[in-house]
MDTraj code that builds the backbone (N, CA, C; nanometers):
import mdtraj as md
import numpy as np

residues = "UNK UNK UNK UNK UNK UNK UNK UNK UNK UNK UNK UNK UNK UNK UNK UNK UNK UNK UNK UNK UNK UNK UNK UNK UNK UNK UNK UNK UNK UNK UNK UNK UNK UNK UNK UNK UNK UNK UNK UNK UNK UNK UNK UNK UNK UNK UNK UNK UNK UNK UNK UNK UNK UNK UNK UNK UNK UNK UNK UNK UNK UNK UNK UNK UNK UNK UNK UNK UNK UNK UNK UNK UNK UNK UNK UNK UNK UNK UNK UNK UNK UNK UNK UNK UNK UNK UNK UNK UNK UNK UNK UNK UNK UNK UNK UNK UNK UNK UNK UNK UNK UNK UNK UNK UNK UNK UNK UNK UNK UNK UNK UNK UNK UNK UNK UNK UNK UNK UNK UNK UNK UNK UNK UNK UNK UNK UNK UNK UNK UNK UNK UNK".split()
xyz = np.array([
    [0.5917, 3.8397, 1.5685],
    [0.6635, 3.7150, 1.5591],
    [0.5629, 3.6012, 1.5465],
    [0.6056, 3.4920, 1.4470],
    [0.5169, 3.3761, 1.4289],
    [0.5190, 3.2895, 1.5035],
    [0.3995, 3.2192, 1.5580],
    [0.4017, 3.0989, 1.6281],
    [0.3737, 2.9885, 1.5715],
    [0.3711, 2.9108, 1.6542],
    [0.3318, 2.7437, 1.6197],
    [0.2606, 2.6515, 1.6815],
    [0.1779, 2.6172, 1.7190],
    [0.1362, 2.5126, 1.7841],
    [0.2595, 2.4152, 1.7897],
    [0.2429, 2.3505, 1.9557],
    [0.2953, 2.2166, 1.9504],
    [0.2537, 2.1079, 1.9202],
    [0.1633, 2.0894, 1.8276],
    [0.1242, 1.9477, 1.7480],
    [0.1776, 1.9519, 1.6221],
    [0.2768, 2.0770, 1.5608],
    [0.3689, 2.0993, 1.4585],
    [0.4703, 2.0507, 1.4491],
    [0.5394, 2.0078, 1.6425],
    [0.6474, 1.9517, 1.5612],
    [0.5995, 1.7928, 1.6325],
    [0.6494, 1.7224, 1.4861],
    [0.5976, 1.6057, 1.4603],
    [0.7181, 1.4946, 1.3919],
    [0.7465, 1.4023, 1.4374],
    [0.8234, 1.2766, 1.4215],
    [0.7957, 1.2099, 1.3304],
    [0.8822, 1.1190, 1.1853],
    [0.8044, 1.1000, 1.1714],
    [0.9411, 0.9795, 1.0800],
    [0.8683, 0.8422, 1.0362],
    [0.9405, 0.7512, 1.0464],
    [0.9330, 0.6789, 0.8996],
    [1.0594, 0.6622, 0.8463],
    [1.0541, 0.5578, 0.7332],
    [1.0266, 0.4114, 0.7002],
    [0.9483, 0.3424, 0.6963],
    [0.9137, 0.2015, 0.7025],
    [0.9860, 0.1639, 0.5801],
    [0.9742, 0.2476, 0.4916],
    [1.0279, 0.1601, 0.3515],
    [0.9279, 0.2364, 0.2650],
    [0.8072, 0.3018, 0.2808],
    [0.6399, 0.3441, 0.1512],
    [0.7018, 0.4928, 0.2018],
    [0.7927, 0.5753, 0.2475],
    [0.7478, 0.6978, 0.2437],
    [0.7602, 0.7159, 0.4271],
    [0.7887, 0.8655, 0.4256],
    [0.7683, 0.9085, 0.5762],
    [0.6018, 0.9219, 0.6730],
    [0.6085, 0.8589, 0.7589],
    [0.4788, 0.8714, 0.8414],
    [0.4930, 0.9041, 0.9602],
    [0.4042, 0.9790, 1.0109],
    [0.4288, 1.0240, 1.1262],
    [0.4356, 0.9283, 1.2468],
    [0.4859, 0.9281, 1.3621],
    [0.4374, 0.8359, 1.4570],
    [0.3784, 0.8252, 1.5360],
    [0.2733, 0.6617, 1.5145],
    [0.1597, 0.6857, 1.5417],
    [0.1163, 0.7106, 1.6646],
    [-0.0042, 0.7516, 1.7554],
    [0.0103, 0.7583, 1.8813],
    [0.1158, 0.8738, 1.9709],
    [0.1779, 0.9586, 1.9273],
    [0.2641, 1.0540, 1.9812],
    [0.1632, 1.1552, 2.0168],
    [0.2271, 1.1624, 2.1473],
    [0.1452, 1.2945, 2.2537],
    [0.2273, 1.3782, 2.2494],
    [0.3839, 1.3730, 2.2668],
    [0.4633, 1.4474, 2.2984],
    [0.5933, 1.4316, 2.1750],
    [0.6263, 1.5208, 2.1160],
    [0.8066, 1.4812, 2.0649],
    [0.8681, 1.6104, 2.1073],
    [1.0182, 1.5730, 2.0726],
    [1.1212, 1.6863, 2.1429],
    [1.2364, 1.6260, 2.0467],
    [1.2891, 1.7527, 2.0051],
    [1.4073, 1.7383, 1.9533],
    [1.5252, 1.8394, 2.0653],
    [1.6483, 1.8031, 2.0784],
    [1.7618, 1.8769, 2.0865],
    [1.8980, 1.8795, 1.9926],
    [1.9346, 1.9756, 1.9829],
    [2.0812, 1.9357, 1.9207],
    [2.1773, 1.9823, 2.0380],
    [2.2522, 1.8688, 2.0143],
    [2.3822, 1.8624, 2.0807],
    [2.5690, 1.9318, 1.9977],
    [2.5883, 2.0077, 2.0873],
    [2.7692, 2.0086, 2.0464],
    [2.8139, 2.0155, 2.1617],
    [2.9384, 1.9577, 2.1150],
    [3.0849, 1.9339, 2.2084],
    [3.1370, 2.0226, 2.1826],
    [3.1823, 2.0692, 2.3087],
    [3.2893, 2.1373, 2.3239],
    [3.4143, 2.0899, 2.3508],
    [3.5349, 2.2024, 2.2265],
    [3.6788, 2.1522, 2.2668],
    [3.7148, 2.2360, 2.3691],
    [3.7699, 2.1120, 2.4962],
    [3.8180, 2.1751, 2.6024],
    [3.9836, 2.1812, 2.5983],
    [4.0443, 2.2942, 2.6016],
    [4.1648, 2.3891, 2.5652],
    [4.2141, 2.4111, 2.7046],
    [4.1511, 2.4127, 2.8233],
    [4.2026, 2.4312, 2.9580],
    [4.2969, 2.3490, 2.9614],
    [4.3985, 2.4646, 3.0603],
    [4.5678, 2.3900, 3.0859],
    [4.5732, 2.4165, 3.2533],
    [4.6474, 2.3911, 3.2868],
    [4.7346, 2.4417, 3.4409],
    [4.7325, 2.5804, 3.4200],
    [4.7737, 2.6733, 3.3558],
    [4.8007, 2.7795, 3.3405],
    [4.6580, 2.8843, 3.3333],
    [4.5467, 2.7934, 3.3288],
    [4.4501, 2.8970, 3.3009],
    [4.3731, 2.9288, 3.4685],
    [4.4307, 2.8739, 3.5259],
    [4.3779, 2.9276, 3.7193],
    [4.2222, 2.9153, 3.7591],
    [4.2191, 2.7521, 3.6773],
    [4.1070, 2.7493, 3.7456],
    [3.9894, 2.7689, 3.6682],
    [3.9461, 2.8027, 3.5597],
    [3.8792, 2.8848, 3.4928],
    [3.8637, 2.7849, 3.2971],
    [3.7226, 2.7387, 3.3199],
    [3.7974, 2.6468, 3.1648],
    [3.7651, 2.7088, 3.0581],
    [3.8460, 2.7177, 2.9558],
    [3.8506, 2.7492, 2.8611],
    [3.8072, 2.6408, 2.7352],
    [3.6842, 2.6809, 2.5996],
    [3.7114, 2.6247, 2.5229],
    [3.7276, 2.6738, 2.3807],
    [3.7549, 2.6064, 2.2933],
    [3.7843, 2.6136, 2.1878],
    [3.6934, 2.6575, 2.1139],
    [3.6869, 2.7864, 2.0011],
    [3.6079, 2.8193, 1.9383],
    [3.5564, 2.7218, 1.8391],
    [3.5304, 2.6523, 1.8498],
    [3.5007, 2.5335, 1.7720],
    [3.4002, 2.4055, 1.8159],
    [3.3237, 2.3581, 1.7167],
    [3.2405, 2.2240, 1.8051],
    [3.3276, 2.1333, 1.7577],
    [3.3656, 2.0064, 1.8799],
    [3.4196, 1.8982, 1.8440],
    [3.3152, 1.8229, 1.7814],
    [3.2038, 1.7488, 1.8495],
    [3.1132, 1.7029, 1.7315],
    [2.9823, 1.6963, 1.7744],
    [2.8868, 1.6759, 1.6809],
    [2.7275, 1.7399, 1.6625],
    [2.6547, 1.6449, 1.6815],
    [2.5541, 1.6303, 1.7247],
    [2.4517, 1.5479, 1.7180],
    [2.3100, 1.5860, 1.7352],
    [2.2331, 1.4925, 1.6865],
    [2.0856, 1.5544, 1.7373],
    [1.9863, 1.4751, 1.7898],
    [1.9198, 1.4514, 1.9363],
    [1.8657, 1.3878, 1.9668],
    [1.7737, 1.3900, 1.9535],
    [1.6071, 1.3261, 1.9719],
    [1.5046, 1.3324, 1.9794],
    [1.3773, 1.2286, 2.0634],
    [1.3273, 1.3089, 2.1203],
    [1.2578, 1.1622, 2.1773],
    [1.0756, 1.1676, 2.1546],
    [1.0383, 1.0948, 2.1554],
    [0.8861, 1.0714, 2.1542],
    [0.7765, 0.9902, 2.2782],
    [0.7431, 1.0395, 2.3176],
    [0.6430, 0.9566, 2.4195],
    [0.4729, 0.9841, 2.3729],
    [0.3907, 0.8924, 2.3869],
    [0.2513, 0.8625, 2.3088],
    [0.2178, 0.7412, 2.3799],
    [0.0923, 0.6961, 2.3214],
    [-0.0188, 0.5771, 2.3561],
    [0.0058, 0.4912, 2.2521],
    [0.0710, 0.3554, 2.2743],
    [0.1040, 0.2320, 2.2205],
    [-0.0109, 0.1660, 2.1323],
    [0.0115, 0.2224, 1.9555],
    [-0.1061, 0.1418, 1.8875],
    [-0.0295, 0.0384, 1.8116],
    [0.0786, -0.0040, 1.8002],
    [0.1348, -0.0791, 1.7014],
    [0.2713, -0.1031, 1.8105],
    [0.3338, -0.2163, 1.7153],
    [0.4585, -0.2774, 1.7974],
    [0.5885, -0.2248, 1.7447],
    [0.5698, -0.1393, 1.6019],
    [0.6916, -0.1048, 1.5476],
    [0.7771, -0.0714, 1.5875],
    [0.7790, -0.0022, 1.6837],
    [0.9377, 0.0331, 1.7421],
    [1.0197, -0.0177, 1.8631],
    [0.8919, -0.0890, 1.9436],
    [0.9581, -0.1709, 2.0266],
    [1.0297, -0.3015, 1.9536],
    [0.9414, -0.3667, 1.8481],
    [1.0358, -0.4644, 1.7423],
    [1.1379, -0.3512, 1.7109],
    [1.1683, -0.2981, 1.6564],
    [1.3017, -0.1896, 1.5871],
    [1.4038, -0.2075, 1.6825],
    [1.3312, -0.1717, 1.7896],
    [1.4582, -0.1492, 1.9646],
    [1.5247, -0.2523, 1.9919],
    [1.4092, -0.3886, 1.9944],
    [1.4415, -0.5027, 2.0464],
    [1.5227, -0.5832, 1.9330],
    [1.5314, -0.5649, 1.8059],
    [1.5771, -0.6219, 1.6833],
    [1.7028, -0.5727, 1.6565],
    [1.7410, -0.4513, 1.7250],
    [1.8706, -0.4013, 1.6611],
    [1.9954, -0.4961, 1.6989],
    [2.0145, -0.4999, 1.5685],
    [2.1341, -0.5302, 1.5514],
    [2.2625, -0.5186, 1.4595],
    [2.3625, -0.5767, 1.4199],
    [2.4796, -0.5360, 1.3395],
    [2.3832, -0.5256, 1.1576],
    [2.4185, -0.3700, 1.1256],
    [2.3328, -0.3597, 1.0058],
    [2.2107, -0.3354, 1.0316],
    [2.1108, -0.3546, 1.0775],
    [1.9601, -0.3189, 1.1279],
    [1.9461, -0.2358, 1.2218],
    [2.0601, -0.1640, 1.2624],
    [2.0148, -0.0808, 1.4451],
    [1.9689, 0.0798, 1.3533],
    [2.0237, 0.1429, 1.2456],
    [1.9916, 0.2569, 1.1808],
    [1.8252, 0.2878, 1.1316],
    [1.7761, 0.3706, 1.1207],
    [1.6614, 0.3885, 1.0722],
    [1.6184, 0.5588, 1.0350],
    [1.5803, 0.5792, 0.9367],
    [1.5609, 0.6428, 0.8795],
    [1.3869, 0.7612, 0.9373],
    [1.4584, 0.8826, 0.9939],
    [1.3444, 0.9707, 1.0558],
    [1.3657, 1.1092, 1.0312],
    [1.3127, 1.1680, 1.0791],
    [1.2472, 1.3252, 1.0458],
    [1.1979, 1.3608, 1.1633],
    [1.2255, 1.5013, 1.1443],
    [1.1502, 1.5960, 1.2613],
    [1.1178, 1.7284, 1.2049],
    [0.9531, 1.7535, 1.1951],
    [0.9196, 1.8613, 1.1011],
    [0.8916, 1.9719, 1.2291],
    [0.9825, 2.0778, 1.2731],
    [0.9744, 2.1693, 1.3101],
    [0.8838, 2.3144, 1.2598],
    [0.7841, 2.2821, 1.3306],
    [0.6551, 2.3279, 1.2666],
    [0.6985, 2.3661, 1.0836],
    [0.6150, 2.4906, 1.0700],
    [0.6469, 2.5434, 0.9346],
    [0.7868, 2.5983, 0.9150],
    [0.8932, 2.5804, 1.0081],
    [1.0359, 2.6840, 1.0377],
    [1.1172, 2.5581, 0.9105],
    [1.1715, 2.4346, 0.9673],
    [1.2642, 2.3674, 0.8753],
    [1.2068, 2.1664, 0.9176],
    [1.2920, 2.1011, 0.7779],
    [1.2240, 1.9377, 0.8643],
    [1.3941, 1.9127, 0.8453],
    [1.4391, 1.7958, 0.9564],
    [1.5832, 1.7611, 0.9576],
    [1.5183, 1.5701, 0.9359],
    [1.6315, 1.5420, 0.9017],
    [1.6199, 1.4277, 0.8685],
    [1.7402, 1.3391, 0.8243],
    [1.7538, 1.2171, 0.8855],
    [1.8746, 1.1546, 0.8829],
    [1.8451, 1.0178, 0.9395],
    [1.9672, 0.9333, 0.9293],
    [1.9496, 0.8293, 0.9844],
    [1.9734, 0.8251, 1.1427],
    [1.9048, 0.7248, 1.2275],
    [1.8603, 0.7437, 1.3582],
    [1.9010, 0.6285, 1.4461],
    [1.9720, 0.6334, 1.5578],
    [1.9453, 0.4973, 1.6550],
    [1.8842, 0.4881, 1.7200],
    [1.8110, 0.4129, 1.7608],
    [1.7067, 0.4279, 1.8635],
    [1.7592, 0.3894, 1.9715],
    [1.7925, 0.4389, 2.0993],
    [1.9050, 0.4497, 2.2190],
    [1.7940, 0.3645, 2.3266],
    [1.6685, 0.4095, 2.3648],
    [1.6495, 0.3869, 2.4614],
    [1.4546, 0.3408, 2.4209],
    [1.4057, 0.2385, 2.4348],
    [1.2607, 0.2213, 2.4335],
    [1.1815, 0.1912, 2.5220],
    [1.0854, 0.2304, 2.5947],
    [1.0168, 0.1380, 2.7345],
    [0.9070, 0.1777, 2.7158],
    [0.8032, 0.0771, 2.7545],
    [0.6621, 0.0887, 2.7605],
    [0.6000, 0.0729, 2.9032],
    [0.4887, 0.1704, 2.9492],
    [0.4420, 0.1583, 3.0554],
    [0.3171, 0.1155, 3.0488],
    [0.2682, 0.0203, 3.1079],
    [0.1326, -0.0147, 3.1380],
    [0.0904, 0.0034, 3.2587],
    [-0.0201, 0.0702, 3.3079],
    [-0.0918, 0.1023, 3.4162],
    [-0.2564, 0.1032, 3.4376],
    [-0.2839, 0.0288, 3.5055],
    [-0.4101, -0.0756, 3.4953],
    [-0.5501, 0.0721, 3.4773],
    [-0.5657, 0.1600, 3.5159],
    [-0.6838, 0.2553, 3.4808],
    [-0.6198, 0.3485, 3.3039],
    [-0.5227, 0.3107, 3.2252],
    [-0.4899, 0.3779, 3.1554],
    [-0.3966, 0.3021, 3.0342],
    [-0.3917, 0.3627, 2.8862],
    [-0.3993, 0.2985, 2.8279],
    [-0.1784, 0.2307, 2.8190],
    [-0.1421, 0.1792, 2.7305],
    [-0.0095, 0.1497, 2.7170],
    [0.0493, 0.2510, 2.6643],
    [0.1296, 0.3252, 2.7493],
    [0.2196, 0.4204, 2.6595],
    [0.3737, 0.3776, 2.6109],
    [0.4689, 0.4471, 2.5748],
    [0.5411, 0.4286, 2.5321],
    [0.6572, 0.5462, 2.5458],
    [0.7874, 0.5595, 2.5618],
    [0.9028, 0.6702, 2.5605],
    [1.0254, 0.5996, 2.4810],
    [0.9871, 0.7040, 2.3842],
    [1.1379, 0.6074, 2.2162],
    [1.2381, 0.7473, 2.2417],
    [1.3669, 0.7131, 2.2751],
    [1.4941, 0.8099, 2.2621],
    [1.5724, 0.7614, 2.1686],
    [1.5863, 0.8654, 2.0337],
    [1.6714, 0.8763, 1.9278],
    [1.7949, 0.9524, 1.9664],
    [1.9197, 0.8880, 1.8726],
    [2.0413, 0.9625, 1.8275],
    [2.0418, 0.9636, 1.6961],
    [2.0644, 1.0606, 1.6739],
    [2.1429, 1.1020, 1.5246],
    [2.2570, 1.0033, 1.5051],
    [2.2830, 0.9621, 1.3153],
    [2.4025, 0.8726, 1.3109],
    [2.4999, 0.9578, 1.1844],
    [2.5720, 1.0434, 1.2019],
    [2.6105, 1.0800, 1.0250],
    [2.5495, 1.2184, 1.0274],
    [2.5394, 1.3476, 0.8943],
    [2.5117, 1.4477, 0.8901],
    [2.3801, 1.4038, 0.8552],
    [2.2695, 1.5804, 0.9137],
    [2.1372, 1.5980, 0.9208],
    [2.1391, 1.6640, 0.7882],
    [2.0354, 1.5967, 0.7266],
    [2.0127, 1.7352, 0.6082],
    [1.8639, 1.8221, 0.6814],
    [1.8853, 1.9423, 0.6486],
    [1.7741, 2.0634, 0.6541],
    [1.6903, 2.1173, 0.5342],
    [1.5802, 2.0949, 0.5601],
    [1.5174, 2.1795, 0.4271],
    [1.4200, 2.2544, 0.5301],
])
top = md.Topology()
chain = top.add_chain()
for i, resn in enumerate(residues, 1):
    res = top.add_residue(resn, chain, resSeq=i)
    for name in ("N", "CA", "C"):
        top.add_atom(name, md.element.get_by_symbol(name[0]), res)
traj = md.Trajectory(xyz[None], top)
């Protein structure tokens, strides 16, 4: 079975010139999310039942790294009606890259006086992922 290093999977962000990775990332993580349809009644004793089916999909992702640029804290802090979407990727080593438009949910930067400025960016998926 093939492996991968974890510096394969890699984030990586549309400015407008093309996808780039992002800069300063120590760490990324993707998950995908489904809902489940819950079908439990009175009648099922306790016990839940769901629906063979996903109600709906999503895919999160987050990134934490060392703060060289302001881009995404401007992105975080700028969103607004029409501007909150942005365009990213997640290249899962050599296996597949997903890519779609993105919200950026959650941004914070830590500074701590023996060490440099880091950073933790949490994405949502907005709309279908394409896979290649």
């Amino acid at each position: 079975m093939a492996a991968e290093s974890g510096r394969d999977l890699r984030i990586s962000y549309n400015a407008g010139a093309g996808m780039a990775v992002v800069a300063g990332a120590r760490s990324d993580s993707l998950t995908f999310n489904n809902e489940a349809i819950d079908i439990t009644d009175k009648d099922d004793a306790g016990v839940r039942t769901y629906l063979d089916d996903v109600s709906l999909k999503s895919m999160s992702m987050s990134c934490t790294g060392v703060a060289t640029v302001a881009t995404f804290a401007t992105l975080a802090q700028a969103a607004g009606s029409g501007t909150a979407l942005h365009d990213f990727q997640i290249e899962f080593g050599s296996f597949a890259t997903y890519a779609g438009s993105f919200f950026i949910t959650s941004f914070e930067s830590t500074g701590e006086q023996a060490d440099t400025i880091t950073f933790t960016m949490s994405l949502e998926s907005s709309g279908a992922i394409t896979v290649s």
